[in-house]
C-alpha positions as CSV (number, residue, x, y, z in Angstrom):
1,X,0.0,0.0,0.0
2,X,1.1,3.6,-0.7
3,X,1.4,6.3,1.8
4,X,-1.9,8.2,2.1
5,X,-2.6,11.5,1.0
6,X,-4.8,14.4,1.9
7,X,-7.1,15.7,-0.5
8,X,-8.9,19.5,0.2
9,X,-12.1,19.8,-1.3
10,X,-15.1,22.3,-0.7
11,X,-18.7,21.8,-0.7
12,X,-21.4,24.3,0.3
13,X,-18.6,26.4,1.4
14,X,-17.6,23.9,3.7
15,X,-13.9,22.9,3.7
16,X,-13.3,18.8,3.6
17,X,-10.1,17.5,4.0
18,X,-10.7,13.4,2.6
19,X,-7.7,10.8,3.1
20,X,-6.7,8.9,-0.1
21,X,-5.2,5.1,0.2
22,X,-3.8,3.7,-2.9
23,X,-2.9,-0.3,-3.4
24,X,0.8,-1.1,-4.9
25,X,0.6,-1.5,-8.3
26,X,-0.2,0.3,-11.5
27,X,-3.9,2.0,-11.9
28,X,-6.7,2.3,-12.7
29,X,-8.0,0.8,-9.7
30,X,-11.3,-0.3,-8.5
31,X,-12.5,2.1,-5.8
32,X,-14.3,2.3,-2.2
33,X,-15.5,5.4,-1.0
34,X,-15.8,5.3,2.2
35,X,-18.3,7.0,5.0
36,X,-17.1,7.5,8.8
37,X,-19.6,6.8,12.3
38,X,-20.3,9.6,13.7
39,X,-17.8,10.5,15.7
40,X,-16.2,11.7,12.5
41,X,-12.9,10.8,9.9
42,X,-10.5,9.4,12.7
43,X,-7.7,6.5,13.1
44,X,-10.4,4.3,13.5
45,X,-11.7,5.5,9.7
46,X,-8.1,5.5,8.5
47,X,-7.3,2.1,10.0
48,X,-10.6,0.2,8.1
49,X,-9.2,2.6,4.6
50,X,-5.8,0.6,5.2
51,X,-7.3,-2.6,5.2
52,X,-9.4,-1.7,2.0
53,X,-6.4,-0.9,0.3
54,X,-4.4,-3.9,1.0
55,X,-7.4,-5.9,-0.3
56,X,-6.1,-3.9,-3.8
57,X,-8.5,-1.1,-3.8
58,X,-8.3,2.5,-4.2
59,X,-10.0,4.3,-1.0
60,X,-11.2,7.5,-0.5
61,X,-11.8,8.3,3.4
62,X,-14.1,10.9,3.4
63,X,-14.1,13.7,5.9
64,X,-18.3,14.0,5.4
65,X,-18.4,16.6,8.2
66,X,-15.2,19.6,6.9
67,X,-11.6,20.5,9.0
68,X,-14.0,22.9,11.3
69,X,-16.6,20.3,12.3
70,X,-14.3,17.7,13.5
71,X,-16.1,16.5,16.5
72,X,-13.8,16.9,19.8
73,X,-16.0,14.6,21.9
74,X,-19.1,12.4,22.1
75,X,-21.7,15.6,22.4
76,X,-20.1,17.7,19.6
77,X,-20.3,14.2,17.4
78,X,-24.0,13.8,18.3
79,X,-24.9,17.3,17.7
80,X,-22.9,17.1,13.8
81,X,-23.9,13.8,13.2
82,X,-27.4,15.1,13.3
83,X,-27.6,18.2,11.0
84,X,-27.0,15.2,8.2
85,X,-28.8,12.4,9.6
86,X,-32.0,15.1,9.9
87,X,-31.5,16.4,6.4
88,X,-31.2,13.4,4.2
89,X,-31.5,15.5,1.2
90,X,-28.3,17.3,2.6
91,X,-26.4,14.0,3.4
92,X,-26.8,12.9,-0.4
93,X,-25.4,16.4,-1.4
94,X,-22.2,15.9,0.5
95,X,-21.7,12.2,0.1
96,X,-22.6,13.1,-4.0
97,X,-19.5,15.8,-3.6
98,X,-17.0,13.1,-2.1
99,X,-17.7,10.5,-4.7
100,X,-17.0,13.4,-7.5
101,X,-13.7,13.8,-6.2
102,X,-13.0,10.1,-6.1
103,X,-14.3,9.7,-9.9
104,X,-11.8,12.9,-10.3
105,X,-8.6,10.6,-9.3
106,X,-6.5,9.3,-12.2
107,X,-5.6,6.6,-10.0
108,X,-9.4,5.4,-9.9
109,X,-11.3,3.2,-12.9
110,X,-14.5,5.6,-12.2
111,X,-16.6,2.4,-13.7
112,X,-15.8,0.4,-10.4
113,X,-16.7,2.5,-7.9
114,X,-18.4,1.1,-4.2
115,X,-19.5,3.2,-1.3
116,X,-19.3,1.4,2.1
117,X,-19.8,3.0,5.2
118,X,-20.7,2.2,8.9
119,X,-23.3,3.7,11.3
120,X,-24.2,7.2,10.4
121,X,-21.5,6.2,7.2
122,X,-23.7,3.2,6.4
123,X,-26.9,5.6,6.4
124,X,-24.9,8.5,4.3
125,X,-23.7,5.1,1.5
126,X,-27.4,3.9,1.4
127,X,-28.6,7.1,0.5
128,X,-25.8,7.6,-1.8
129,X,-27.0,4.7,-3.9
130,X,-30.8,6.1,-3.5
131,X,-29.7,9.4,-5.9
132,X,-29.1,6.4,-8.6
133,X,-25.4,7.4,-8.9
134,X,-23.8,4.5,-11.2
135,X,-21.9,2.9,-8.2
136,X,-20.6,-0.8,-8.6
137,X,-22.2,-1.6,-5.2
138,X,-23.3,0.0,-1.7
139,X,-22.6,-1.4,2.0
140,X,-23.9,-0.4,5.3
141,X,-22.8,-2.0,8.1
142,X,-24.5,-1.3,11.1
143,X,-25.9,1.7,9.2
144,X,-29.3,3.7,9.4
145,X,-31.6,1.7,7.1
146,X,-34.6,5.0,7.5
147,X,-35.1,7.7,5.0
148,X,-37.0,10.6,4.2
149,X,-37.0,9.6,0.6
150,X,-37.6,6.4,-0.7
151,X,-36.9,4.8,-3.5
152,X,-39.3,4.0,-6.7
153,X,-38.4,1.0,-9.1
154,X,-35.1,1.9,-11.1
155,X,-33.9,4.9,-9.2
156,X,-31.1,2.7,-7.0
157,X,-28.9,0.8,-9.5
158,X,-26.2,-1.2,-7.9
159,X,-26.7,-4.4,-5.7
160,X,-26.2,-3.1,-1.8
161,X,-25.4,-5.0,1.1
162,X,-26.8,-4.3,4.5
163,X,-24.9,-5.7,7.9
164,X,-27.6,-5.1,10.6
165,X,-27.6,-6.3,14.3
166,X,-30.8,-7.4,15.7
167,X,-32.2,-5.3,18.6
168,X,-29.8,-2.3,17.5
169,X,-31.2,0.5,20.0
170,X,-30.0,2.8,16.8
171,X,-31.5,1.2,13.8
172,X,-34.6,0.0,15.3
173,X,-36.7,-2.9,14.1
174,X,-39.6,-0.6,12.8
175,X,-36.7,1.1,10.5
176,X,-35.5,-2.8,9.0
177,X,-38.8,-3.2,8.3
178,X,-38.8,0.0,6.2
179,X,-35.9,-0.9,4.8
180,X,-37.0,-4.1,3.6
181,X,-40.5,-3.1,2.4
182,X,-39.1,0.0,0.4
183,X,-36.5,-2.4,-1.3
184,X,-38.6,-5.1,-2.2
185,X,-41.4,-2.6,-3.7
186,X,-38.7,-1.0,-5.5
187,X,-37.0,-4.4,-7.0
188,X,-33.8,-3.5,-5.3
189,X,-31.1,-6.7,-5.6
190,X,-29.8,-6.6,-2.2
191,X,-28.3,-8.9,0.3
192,X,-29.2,-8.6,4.0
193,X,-27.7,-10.4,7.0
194,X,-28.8,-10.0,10.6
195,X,-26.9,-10.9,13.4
196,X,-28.0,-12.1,16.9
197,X,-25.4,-11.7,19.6
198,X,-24.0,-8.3,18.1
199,X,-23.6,-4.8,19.1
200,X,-24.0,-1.7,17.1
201,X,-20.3,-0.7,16.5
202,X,-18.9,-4.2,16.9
203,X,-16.6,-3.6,13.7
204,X,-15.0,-0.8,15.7
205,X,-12.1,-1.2,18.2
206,X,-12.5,1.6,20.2
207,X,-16.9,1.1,20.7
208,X,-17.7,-1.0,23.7
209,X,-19.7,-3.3,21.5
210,X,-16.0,-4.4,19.6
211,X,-16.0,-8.1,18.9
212,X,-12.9,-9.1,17.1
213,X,-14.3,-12.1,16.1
214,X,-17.3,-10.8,14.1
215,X,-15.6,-7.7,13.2
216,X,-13.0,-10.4,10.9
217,X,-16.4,-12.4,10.0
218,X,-17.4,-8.9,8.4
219,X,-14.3,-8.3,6.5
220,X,-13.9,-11.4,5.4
221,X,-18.2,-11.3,4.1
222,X,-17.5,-7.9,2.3
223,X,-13.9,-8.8,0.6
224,X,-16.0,-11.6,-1.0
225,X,-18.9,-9.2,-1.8
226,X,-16.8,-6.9,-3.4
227,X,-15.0,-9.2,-4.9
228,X,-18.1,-11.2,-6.6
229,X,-19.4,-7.5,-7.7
230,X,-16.7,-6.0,-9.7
């Protein structure tokens, strides 16, 4: 893997400062975009971008919230996290400006493009695929499964992949069902696993609800769902 790079971009007159992550080798490379929980682009981000990369992908780690809005602890996250996760229409706008910058890279085949993210990332990817951008796939894991706007037939037109935990306090049940009623209406080829025993944030070392063990179950379920999808 190459050393990563920062990459400044601006949108609404908001100043983003995204991570690139290139694999060795010679481009154009297939490409993840990739959405940050709540708390904001952090080592914990960085770290999952690493382990995309290595897998032989080009990653974009985008900073969805700008240098200024950097969350500095748990309240500050909550109170960001929530100008997005209230204004879906918003959250498309900025996650539609980072995957323009990652089209923009020479490094990137803009035909093989995914967006994964998890939590308020996994929300922000979902409604990323809902604008009908041509993405190669979309993946929530652990992510908000609601919306404000929901799809018709033909408006989402990649496969997606949802992660969810069962009895998530944050993505309640009343919000899967949602999900699953708006995708099936909509003819939406998507793959959905539940899991029992799980936290919300169990793919993230520094949540309480970390499990190593299906944290690496994860990885290893999206390298072959990536894999099988470009």
């Amino acid at each position: 893997m190459q050393q990563p790079c920062k990459i400044n971009h601006v949108h609404r007159d908001t100043e983003l400062e995204s991570i690139m992550l290139l694999p060795e080798g010679e481009g154009p490379f297939p490409a993840v975009l990739l959405f940050h929980e709540y708390t904001g682009l952090n080592e914990v981000t960085v770290n999952h971008a690493k382990r995309i990369a290595a897998d032989g992908y080009a990653v974009l780690a985008a900073d969805f919230y700008g240098i200024s809005n950097r969350p500095a602890n748990i309240d500050e996250a909550r109170s960001t996290h929530r100008i997005y996760r209230n204004d879906r229409q918003l959250m498309r706008e900025r996650a539609k400006a980072c995957l323009a910058v990652l089209q923009d890279q020479a490094e990137v085949d803009p035909e093989r493009i995914f967006v994964l993210g998890f939590s308020f990332g996994g929300g922000a990817a979902l409604e990323l695929a809902r604008t009908g951008e041509k993405l190669k796939g979309a993946v929530s894991v652990y992510g908000y499964l609601d919306t404000s706007h929901p799809v018709a037939a033909g408006d989402i037109e990649c496969p997606l992949l949802a992660v969810h935990v069962n009895n998530d306090p944050v993505v309640p049940e009343e919000h899967l069902l949602m999900f699953k009623q708006e995708m099936n209406a909509a003819e939406v080829i998507y793959d959905l696993i539940q899991l029992d025993n799980a936290h919300h944030g169990f793919a993230n070392p520094k949540d309480a609800g970390f499990d190593a063990v299906l944290a690496e179950e994860m990885w290893n379920t999206l390298s072959s769902w990536l894999k099988d999808n470009k």
